[in-house]
Backbone as CSV, one residue per row, in Angstrom:
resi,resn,N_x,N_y,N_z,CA_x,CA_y,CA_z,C_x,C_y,C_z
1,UNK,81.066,104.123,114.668,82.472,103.880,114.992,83.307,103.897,113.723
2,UNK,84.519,104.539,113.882,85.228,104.526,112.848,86.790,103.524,113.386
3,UNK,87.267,102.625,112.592,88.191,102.004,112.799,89.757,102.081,112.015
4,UNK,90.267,103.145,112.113,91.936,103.296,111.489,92.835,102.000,111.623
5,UNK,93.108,102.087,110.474,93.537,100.490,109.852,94.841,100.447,109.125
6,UNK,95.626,99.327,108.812,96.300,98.639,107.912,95.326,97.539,107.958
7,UNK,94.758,97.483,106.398,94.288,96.244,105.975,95.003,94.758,106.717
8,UNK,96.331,94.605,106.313,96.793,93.546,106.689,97.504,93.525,108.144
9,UNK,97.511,94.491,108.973,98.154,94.283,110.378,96.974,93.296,110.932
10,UNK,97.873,92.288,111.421,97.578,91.155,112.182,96.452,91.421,113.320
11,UNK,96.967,92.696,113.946,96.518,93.467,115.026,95.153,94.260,114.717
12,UNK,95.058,95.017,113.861,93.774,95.118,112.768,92.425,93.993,112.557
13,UNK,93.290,93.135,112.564,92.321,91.853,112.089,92.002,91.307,113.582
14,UNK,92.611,91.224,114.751,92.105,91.129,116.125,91.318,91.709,116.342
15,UNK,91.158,93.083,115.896,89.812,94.239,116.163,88.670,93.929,115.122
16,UNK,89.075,93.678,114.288,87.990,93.343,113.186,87.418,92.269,113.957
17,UNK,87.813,91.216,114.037,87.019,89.815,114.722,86.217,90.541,115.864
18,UNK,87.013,91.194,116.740,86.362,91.525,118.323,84.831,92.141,117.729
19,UNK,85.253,93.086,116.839,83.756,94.222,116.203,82.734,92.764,116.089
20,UNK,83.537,92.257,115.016,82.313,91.288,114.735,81.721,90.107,115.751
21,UNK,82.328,89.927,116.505,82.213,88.992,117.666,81.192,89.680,117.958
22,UNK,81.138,90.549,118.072,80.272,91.501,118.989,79.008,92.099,118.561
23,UNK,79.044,92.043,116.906,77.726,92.177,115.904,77.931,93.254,116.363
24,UNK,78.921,94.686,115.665,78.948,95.800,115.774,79.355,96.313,114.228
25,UNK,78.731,97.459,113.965,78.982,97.910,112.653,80.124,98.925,112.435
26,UNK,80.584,99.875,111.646,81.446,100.277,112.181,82.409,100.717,110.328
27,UNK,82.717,101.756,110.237,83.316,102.456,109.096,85.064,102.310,109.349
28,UNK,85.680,101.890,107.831,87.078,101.987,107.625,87.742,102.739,107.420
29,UNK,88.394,103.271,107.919,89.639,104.281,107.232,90.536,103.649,107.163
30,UNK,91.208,103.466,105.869,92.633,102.822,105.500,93.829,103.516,105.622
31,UNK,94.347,103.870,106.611,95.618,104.332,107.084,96.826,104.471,106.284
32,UNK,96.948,105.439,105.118,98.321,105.399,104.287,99.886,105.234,105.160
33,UNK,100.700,104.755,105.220,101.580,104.876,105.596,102.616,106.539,105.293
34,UNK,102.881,106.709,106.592,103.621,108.154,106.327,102.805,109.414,106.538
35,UNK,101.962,110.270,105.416,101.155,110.963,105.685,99.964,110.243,106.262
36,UNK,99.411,109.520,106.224,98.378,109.049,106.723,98.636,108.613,108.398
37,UNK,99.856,108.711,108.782,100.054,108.056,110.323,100.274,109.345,110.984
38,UNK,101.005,110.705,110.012,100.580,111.813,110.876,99.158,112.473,110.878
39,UNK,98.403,112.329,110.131,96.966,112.808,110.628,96.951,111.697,112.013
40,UNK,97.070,110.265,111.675,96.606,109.804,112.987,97.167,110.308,114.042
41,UNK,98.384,110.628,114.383,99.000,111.190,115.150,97.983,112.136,115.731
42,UNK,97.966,112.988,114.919,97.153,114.242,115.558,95.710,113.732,116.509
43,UNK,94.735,112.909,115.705,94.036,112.251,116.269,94.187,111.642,117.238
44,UNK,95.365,110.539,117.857,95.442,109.821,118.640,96.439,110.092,119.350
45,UNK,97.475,110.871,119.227,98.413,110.829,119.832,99.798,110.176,119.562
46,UNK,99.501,109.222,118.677,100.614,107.844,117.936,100.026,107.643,116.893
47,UNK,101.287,106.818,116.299,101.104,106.411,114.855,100.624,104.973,114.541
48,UNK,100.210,104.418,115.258,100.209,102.853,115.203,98.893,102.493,115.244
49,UNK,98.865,101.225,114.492,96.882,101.413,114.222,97.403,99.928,114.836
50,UNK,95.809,99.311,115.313,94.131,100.118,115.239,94.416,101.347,115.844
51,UNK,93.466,102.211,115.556,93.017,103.100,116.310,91.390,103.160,116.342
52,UNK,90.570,103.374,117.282,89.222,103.161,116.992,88.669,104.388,117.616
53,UNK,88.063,105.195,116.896,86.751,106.090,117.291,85.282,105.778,117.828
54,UNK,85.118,105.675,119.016,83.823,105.565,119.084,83.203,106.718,119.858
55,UNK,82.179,107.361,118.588,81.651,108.935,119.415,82.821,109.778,119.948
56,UNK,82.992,110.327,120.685,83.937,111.106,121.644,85.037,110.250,121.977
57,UNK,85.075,109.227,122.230,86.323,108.313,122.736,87.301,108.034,121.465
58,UNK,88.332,107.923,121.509,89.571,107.546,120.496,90.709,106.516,121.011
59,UNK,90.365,105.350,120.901,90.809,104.075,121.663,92.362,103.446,121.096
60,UNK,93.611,103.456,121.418,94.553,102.971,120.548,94.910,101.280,121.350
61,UNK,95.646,100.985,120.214,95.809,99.437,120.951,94.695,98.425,120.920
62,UNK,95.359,97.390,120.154,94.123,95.997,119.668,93.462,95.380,121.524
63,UNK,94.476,95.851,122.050,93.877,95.686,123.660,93.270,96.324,124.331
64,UNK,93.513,97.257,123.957,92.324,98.679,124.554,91.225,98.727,123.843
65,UNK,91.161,98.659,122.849,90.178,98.573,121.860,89.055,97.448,122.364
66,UNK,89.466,96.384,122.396,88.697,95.141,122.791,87.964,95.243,124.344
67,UNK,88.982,95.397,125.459,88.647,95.924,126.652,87.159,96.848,126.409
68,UNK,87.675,98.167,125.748,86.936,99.045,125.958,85.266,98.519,124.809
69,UNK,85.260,97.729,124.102,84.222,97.479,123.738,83.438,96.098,124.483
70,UNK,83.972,95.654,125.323,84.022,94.224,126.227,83.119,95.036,127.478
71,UNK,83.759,96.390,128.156,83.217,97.007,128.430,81.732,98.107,128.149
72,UNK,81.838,98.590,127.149,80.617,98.836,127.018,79.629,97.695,125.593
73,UNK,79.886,96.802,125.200,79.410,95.952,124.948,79.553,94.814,125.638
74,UNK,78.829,94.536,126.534,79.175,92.912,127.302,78.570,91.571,126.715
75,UNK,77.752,91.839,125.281,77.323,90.457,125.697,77.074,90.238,123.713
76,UNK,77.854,89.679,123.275,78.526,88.104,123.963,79.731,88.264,123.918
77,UNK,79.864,87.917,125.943,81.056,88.034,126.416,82.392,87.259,125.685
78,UNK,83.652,87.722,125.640,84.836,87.354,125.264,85.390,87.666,126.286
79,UNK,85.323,87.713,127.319,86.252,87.453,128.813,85.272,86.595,129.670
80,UNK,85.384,85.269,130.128,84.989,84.405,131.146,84.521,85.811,132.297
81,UNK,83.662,84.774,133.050,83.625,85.630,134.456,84.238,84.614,135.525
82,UNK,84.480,83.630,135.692,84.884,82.808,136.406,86.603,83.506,136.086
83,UNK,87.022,83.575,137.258,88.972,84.466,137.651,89.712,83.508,136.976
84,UNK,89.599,82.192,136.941,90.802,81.476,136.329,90.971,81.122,134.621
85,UNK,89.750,81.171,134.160,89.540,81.017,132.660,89.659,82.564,132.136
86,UNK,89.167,83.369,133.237,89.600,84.973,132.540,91.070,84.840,132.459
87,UNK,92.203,84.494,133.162,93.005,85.039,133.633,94.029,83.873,132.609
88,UNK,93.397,82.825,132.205,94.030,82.525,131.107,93.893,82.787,129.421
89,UNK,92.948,83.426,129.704,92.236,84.324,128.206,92.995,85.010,128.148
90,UNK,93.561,85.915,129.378,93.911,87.214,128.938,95.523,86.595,128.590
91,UNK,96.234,86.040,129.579,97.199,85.178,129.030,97.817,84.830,127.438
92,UNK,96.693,84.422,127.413,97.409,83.770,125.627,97.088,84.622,124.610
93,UNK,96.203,85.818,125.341,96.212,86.734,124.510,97.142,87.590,124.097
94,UNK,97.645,87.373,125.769,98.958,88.296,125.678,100.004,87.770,125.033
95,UNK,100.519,86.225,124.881,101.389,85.896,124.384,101.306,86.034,122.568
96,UNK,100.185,85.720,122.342,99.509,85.843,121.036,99.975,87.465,120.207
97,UNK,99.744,88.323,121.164,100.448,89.750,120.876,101.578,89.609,120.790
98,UNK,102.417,88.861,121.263,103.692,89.486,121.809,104.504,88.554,121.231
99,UNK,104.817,87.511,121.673,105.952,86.328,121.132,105.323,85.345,119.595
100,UNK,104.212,85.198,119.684,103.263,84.776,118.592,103.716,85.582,117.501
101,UNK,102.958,87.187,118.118,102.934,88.254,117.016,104.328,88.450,116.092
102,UNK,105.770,88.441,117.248,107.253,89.150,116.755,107.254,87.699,115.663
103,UNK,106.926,86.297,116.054,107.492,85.347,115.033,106.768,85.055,113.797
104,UNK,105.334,85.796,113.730,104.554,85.109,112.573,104.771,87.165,111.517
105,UNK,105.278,87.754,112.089,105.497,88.597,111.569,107.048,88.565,110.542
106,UNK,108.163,88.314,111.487,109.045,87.659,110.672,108.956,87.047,109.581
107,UNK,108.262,85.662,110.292,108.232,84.701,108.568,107.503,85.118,108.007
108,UNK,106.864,85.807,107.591,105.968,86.577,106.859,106.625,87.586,106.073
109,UNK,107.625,88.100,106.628,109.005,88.943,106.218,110.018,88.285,105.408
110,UNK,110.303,87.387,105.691,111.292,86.735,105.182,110.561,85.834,103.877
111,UNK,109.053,85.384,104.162,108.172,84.808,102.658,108.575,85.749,101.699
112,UNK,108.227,86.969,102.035,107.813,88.366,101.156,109.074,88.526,100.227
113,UNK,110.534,88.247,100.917,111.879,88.141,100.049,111.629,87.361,98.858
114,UNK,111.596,86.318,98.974,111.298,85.225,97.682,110.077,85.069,97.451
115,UNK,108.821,86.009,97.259,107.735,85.950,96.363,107.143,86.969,96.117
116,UNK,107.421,87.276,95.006,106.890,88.419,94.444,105.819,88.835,94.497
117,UNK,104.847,87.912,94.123,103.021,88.322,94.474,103.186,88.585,95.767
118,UNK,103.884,88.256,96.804,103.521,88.510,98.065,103.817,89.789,98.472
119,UNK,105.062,90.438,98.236,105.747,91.677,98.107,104.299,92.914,97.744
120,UNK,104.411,92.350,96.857,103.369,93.424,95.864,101.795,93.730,96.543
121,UNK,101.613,92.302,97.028,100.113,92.184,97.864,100.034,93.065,98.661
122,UNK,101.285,92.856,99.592,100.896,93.576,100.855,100.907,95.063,101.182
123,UNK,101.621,95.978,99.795,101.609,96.950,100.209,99.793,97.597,100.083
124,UNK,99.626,98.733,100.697,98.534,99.215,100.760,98.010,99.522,99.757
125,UNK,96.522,99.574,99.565,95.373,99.277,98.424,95.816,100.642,97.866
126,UNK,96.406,101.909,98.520,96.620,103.515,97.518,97.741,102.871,97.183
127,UNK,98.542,102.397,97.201,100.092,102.337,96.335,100.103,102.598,94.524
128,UNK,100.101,103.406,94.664,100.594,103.798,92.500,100.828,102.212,92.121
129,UNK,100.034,101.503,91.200,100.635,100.874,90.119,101.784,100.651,89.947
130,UNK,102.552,101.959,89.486,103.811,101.762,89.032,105.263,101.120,90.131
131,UNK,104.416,101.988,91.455,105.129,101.678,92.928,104.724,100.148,92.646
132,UNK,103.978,99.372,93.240,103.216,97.988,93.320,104.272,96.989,92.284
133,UNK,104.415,97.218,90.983,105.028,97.286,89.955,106.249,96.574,90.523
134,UNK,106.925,97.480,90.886,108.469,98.226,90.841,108.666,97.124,92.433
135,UNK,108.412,97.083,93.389,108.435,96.459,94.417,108.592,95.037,94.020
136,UNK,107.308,94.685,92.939,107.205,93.048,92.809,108.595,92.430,92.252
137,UNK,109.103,93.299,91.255,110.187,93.128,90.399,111.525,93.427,90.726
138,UNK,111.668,93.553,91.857,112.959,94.026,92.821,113.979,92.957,92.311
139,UNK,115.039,92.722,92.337,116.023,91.798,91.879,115.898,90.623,92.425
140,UNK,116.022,89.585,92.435,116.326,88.151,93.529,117.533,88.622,94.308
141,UNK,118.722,89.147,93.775,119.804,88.781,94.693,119.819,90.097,95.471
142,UNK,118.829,91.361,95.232,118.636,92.352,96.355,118.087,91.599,97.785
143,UNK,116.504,90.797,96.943,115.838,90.469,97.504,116.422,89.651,98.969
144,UNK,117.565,88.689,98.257,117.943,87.718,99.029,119.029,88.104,100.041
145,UNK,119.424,89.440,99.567,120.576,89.437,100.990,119.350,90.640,102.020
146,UNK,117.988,91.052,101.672,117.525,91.252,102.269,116.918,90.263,103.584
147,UNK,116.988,89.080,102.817,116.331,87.787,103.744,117.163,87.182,104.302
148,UNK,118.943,87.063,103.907,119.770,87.276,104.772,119.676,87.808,106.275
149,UNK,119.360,89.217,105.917,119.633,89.936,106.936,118.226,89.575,107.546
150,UNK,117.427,89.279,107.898,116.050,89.100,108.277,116.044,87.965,108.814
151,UNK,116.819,86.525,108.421,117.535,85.065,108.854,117.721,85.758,110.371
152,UNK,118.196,86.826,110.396,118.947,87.161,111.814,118.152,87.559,113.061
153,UNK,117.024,88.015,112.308,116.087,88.193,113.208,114.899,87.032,113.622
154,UNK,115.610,86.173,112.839,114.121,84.994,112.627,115.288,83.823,113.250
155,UNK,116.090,83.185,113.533,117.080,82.245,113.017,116.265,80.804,113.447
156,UNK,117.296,80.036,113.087,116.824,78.574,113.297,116.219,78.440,114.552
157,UNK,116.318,78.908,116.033,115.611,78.350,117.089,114.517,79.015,116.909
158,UNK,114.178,80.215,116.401,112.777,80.559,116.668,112.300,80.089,115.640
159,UNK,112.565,78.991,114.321,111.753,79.017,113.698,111.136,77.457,114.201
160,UNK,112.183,77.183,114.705,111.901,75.707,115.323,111.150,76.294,116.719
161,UNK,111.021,77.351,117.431,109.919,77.588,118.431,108.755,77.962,117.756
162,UNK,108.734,78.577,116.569,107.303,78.743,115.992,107.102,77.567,115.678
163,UNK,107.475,77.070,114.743,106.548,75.402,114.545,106.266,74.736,115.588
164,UNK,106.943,74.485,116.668,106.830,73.599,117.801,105.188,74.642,118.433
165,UNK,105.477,75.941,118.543,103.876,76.440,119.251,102.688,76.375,118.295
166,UNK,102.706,76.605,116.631,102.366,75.884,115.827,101.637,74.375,116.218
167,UNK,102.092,73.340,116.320,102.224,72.453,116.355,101.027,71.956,117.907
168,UNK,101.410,72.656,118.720,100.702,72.936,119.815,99.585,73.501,120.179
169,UNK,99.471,74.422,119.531,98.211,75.174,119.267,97.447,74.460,118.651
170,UNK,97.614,73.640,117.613,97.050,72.420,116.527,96.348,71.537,117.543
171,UNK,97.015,70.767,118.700,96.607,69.585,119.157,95.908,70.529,120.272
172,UNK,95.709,71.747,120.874,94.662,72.144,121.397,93.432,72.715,120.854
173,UNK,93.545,73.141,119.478,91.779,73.287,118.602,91.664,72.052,118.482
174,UNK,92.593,70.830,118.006,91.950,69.924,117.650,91.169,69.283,118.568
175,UNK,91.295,69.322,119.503,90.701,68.848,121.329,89.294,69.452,121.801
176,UNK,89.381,70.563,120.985,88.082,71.379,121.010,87.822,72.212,120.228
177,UNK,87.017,73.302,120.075,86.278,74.223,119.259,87.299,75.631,120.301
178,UNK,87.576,75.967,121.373,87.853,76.999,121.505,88.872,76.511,122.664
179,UNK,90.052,77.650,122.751,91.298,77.665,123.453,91.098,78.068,125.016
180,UNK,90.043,78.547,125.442,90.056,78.292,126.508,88.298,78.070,127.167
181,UNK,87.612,77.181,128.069,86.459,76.624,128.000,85.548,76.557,126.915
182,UNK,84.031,76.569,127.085,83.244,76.358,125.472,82.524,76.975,125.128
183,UNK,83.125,78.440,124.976,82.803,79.731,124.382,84.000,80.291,123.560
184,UNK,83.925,81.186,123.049,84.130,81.730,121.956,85.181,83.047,123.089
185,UNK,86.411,82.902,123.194,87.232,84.296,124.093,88.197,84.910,123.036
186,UNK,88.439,86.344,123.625,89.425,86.849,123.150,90.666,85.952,122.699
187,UNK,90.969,85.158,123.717,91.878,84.370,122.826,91.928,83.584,121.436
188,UNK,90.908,83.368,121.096,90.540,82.644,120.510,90.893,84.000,118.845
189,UNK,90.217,84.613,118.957,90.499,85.575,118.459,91.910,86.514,118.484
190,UNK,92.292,86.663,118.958,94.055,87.195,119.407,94.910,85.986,118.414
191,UNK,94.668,84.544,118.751,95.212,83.901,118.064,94.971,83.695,116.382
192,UNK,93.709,83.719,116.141,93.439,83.678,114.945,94.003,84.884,114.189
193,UNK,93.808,85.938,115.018,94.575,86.613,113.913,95.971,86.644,113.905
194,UNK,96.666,86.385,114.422,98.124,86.616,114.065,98.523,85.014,113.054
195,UNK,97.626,84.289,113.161,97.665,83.102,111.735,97.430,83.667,110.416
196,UNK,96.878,85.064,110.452,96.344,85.535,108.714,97.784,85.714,108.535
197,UNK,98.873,86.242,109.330,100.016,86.196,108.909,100.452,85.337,107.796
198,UNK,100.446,84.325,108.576,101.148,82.845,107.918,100.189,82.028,107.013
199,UNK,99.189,82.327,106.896,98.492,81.947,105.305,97.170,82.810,105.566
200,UNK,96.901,83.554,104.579,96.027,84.053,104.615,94.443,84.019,104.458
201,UNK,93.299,84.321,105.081,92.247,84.145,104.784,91.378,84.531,103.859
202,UNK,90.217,83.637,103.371,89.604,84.248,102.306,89.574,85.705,102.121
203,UNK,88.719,86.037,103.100,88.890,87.904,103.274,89.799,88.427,102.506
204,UNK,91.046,88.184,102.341,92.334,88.600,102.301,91.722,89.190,100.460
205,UNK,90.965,88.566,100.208,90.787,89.025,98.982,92.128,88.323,97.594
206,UNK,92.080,88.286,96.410,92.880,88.225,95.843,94.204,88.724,94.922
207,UNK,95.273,88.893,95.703,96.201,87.129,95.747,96.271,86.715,96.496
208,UNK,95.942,87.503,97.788,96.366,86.705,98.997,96.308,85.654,99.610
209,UNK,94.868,85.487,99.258,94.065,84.331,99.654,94.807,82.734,99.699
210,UNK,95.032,82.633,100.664,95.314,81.320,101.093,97.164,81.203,100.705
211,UNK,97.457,82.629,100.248,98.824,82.532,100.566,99.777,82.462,101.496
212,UNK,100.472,82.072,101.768,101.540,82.700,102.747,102.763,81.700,103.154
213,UNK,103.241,81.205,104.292,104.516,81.524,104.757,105.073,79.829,103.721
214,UNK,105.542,79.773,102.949,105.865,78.369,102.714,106.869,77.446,103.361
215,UNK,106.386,76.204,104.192,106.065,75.110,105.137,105.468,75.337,106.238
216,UNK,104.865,76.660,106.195,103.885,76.355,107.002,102.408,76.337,106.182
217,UNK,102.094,77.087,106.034,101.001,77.455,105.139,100.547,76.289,104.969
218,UNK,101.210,75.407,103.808,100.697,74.125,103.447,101.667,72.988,103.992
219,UNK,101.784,73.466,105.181,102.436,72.301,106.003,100.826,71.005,106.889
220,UNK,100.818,69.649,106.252,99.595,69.173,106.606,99.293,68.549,108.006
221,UNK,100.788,69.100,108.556,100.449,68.658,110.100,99.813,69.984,110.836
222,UNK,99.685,70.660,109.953,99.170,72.179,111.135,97.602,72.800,110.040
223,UNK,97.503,71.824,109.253,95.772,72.080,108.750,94.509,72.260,108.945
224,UNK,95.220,71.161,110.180,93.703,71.368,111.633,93.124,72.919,112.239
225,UNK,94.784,73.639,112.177,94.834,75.059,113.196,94.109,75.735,111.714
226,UNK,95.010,75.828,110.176,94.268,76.900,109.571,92.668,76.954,109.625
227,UNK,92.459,75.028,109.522,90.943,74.808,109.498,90.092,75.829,110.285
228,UNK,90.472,75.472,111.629,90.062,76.002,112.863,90.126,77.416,112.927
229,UNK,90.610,78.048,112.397,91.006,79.929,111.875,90.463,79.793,110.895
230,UNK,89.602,79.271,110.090,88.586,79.675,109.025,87.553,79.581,109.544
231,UNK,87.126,78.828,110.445,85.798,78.201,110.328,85.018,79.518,111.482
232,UNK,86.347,79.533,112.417,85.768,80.500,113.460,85.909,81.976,112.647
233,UNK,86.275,82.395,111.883,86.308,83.203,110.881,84.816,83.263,110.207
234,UNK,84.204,82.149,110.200,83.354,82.145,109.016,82.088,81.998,109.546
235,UNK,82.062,81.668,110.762,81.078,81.551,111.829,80.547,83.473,112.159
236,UNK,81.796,84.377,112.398,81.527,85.461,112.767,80.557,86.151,112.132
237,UNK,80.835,85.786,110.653,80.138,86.584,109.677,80.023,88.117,110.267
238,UNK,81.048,88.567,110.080,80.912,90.049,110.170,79.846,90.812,109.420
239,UNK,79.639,91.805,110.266,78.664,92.933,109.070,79.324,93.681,107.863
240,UNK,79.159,94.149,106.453,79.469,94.427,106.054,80.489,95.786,106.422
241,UNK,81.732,96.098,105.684,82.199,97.486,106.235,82.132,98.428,105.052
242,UNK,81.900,99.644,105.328,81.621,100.807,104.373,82.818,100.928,103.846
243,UNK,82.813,101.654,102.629,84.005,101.592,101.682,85.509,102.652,102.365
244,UNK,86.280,102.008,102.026,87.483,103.079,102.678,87.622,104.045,102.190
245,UNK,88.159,104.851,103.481,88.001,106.329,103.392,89.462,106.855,103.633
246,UNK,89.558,107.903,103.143,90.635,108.576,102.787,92.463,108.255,102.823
């Protein structure tokens, strides 16, 4: 299997967990932005990763992707078989994509304005030096009417709805080991990754590592949740991945 990637898409890292959930091996391609999204194109049809190859099949979508390996890998299951614990798996998975995903992406946007290592981190592992460089060192007061304009997309109620689901999500790992009965579901995973957003995991390699959104990141009422997104992180122990390709 080959897996088309952005290192750091949130959505990326949902497929990464699922592979490894699943004790599946599986080769990287690191997806350049621009030329690299029209080869995918050609391949997939769209530009938007994951994209996953397996044999003859070419799977797009961190949901299709999972499905389709849930499907021909069943065991160990990440969808309940009992209708009502499936049907809330798939649930918070979905929200986890969707309203989770638009707000931990933001503040993650708006971190990136006022911190330079962060700026610089995230662009992709081919970026020229000099590009990488030149990004970190952008002005403050460019920077800041960039985060201005980004305030607008983030504003005070959603940041007060992210902490509050934040906050919530906290007092349900803390209650247990997994978000929905006492196995290990897609949700569980869906959620964890859209947290590498907002502080990042070891994986993340360095600088990233353990960087990210500041008051949340090292906010100590929500330590329980990063806890809980490491540990199930660290439990997976993924298989190693072959070096990136083109």
């Amino acid at each position: 299997m080959q897996l088309h990637q952005f290192r750091h898409s949130a959505f990326c890292e949902k497929v990464r967990l699922v592979l490894a959930a699943k004790g599946l091996s599986y080769d990287v391609v690191e997806v350049m932005p621009g030329v690299g999204q029209l080869e995918l194109f050609r391949l997939s049809g769209q530009r938007q990763v994951p994209v996953l190859v397996d044999g003859g099949e070419v799977v797009a979508d961190s949901t299709a992707i999972a499905l389709h390996l849930e499907r021909l890998h069943p065991e160990p299951a990440l969808l309940p078989q009992d209708p009502a614990q499936r049907a809330r798996v798939l649930l918070l998975e979905d929200w986890a994509d969707t309203a989770l995903a638009c707000r931990c992406r933001q503040a993650l946007l708006q971190a990136a304005t006022a911190d330079s290592v962060l700026r610089a981190a995230l662009l992709p592992e081919a970026t020229p030096a000099l590009l990488r460089q030149l990004v970190g060192s952008l002005p403050g007061g460019l920077m800041a009417g960039l985060g201005d304009a980004m305030e607008g997309l983030l504003g005070s109620r959603d940041q007060d709805l992210l902490q509050a689901q934040l906050e919530q999500l906290t007092v349900l790992v803390t209650a247990g080991p997994y978000l929905v009965g006492d196995q290990l579901s897609l949700a569980d995973l869906a959620v964890a990754a859209q947290l590498s957003l907002l502080r990042f995991p070891a994986g993340s390699g360095a600088p990233l590592a353990g960087r990210g959104v500041s008051g949340i990141a090292d906010n100590p009422l929500l330590e329980p949740l990063f806890s809980w997104r490491d540990h199930l992180v660290a439990r997976l122990a993924p298989p190693a991945e072959a070096p990136a390709a083109g």
